[in-house]
C-alpha positions as CSV (number, residue, x, y, z in Angstrom):
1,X,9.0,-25.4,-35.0
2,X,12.5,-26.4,-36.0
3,X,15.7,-24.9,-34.9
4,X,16.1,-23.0,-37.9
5,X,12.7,-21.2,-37.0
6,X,14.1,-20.8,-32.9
7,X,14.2,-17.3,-32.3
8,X,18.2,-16.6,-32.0
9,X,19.8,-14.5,-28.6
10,X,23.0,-13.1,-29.3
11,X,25.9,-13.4,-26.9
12,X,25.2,-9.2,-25.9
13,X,21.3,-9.8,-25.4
14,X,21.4,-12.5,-23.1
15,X,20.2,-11.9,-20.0
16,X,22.3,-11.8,-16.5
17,X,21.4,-14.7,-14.6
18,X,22.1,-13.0,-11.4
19,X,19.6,-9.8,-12.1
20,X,15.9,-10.3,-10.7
21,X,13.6,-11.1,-13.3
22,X,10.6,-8.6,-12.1
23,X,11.2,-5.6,-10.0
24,X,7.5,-5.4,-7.6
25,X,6.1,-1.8,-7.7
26,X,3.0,-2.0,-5.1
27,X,1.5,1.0,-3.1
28,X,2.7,-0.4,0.6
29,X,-1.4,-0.9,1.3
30,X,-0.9,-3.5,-0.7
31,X,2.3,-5.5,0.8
32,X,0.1,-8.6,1.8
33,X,-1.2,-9.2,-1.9
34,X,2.6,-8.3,-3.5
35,X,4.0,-10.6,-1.3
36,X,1.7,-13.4,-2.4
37,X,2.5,-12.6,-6.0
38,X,6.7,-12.8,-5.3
39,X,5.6,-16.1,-3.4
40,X,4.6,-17.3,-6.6
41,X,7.1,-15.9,-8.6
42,X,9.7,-17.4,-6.8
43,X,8.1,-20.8,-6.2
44,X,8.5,-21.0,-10.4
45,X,12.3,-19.6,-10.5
46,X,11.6,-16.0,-11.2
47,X,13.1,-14.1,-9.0
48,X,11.9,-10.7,-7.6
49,X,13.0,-7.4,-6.2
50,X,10.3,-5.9,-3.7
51,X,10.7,-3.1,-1.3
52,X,11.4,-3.7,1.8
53,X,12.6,-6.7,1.5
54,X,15.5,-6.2,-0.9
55,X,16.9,-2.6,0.4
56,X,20.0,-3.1,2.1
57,X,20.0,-1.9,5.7
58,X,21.6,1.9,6.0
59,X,21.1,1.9,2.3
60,X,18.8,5.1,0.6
61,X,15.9,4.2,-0.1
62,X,15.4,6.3,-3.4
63,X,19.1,5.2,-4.6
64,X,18.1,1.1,-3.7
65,X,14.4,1.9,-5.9
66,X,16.8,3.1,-8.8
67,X,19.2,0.2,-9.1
68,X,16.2,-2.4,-8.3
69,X,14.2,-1.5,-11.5
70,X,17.9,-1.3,-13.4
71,X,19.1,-4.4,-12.8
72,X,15.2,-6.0,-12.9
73,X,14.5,-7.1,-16.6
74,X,10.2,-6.9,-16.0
75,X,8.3,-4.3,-13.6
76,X,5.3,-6.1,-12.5
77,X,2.6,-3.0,-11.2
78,X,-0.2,-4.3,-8.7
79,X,-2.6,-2.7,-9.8
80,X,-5.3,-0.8,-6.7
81,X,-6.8,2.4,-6.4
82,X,-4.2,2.7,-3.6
83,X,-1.7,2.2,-5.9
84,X,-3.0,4.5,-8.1
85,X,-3.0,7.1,-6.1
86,X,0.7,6.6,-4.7
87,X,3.3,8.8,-6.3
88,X,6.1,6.3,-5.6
89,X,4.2,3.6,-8.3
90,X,4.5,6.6,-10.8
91,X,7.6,7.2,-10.2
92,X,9.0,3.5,-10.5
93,X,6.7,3.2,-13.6
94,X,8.2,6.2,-15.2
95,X,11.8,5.1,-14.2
96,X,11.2,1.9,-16.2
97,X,9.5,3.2,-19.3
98,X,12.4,5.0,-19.2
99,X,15.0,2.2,-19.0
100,X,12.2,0.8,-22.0
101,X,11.2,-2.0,-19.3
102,X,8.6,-4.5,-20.2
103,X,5.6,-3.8,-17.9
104,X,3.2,-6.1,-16.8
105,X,-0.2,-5.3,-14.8
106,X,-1.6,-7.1,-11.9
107,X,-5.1,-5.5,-11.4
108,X,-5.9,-7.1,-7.5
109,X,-9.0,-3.9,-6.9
110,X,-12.1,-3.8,-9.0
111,X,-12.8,-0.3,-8.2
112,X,-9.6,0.7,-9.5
113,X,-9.5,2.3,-12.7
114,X,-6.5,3.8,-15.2
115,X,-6.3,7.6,-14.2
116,X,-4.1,10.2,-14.0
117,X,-0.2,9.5,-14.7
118,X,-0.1,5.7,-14.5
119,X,-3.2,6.0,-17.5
120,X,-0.3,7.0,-19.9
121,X,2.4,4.6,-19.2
122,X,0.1,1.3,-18.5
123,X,-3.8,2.1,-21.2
124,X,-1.9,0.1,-23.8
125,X,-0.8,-2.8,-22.0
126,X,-3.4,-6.0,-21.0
127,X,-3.4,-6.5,-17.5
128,X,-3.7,-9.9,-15.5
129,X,-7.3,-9.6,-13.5
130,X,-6.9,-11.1,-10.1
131,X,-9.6,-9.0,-8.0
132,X,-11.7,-12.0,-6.8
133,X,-10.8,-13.7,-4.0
134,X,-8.6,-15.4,-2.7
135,X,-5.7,-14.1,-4.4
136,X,-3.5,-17.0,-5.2
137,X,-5.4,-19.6,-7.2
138,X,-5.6,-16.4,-9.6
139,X,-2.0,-16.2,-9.8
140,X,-1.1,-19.5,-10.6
141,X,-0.9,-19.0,-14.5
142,X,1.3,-15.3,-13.6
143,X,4.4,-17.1,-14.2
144,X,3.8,-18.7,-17.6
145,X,2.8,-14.9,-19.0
146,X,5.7,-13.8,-17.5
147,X,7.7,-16.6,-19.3
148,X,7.6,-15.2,-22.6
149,X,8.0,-11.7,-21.9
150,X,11.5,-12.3,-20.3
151,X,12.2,-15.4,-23.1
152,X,12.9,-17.2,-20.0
153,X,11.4,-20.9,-18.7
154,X,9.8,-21.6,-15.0
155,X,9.4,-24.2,-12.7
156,X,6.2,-25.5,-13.1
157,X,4.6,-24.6,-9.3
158,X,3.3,-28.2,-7.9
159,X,0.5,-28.2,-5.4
160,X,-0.7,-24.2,-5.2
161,X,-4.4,-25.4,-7.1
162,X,-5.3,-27.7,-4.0
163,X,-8.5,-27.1,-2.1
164,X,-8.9,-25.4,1.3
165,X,-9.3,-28.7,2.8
166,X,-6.6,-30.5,1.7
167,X,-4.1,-27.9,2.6
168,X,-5.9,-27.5,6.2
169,X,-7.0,-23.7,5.3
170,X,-9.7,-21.8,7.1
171,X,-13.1,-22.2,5.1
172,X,-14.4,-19.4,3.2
173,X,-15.9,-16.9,5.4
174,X,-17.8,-14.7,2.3
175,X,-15.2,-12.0,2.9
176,X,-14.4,-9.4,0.0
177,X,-11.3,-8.2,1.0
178,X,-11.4,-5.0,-1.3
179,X,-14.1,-3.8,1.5
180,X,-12.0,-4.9,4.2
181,X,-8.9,-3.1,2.9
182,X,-10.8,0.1,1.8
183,X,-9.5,3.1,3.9
């Protein structure tokens, strides 16, 4: 590819440096596994807007959801039956089709399937499939498909494929954690 065949951003379109790359929409069930996903996010220069976290104290809580997905240029949806179920997730999914967000799908439940209100806004985009366990070696390439969507480069994330051993981690125990977490 030669410059003549770069893709060209206007002065208007570029985006603000300060505004947080993905805006995290996760049913609070899932806090733990959207928390690893910002992790890695942030460990390659994207940052992210997730609730609690980034809600000013004394601040609404509706009001702070609003301007979070406004400023965000990506909504990343982790994807559960939990969330599924959550009218909040609508809600912040609507809000950014509305603002004609780019969406991106984490799907971290294999029982949880497209249905009801989040079936219309998310049937017609691919998801990422991160339901096995554990969660973060299936993350590591999340940053690189986010990369393009935002026209945006990351930090290539050193270290997060090592083993359990060489980072001192508990062995595997034969846990599925979609049983574990299953109300």
């Amino acid at each position: 590819m030669t410059d003549m065949d770069a893709p060209r951003t206007r002065w208007w379109e570029r985006p603000d440096s300060s505004a947080p790359a993905a805006f995290i929409s996760h049913a609070s069930a899932d806090a733990s596994q959207a928390t690893e996903i910002v992790r890695v996010l942030e460990a390659a220069g994207l940052r992210c807007w997730i609730a609690p976290r980034d809600i000013p104290a004394g601040s609404p809580w509706a009001g702070s959801i609003v301007d979070g997905i406004r400023s965000s240029r990506l909504l990343v949806v982790v994807f559960s039956a939990r969330s599924c179920a959550s009218p909040e997730v609508y809600r912040e999914v609507e809000l950014a089709s509305r603002e004609r967000k780019p969406m991106l799908t984490v799907r971290i439940d294999r029982t949880a399937a497209l249905t009801g209100p989040l079936a219309f806004f998310l049937s017609s985009i691919q998801w990422v499939e991160a339901t096995a366990r554990p969660l973060r070696p299936q993350l590591e390439q999340l940053p690189s498909t986010i990369a393009p969507l935002l026209n945006v480069a990351v930090t290539p994330v050193a270290g997060t494929s090592a083993t359990r051993e060489e980072r001192g981690d508990e062995p595997d125990r034969d846990l599925d954690l979609d049983l574990l977490t299953k109300w």
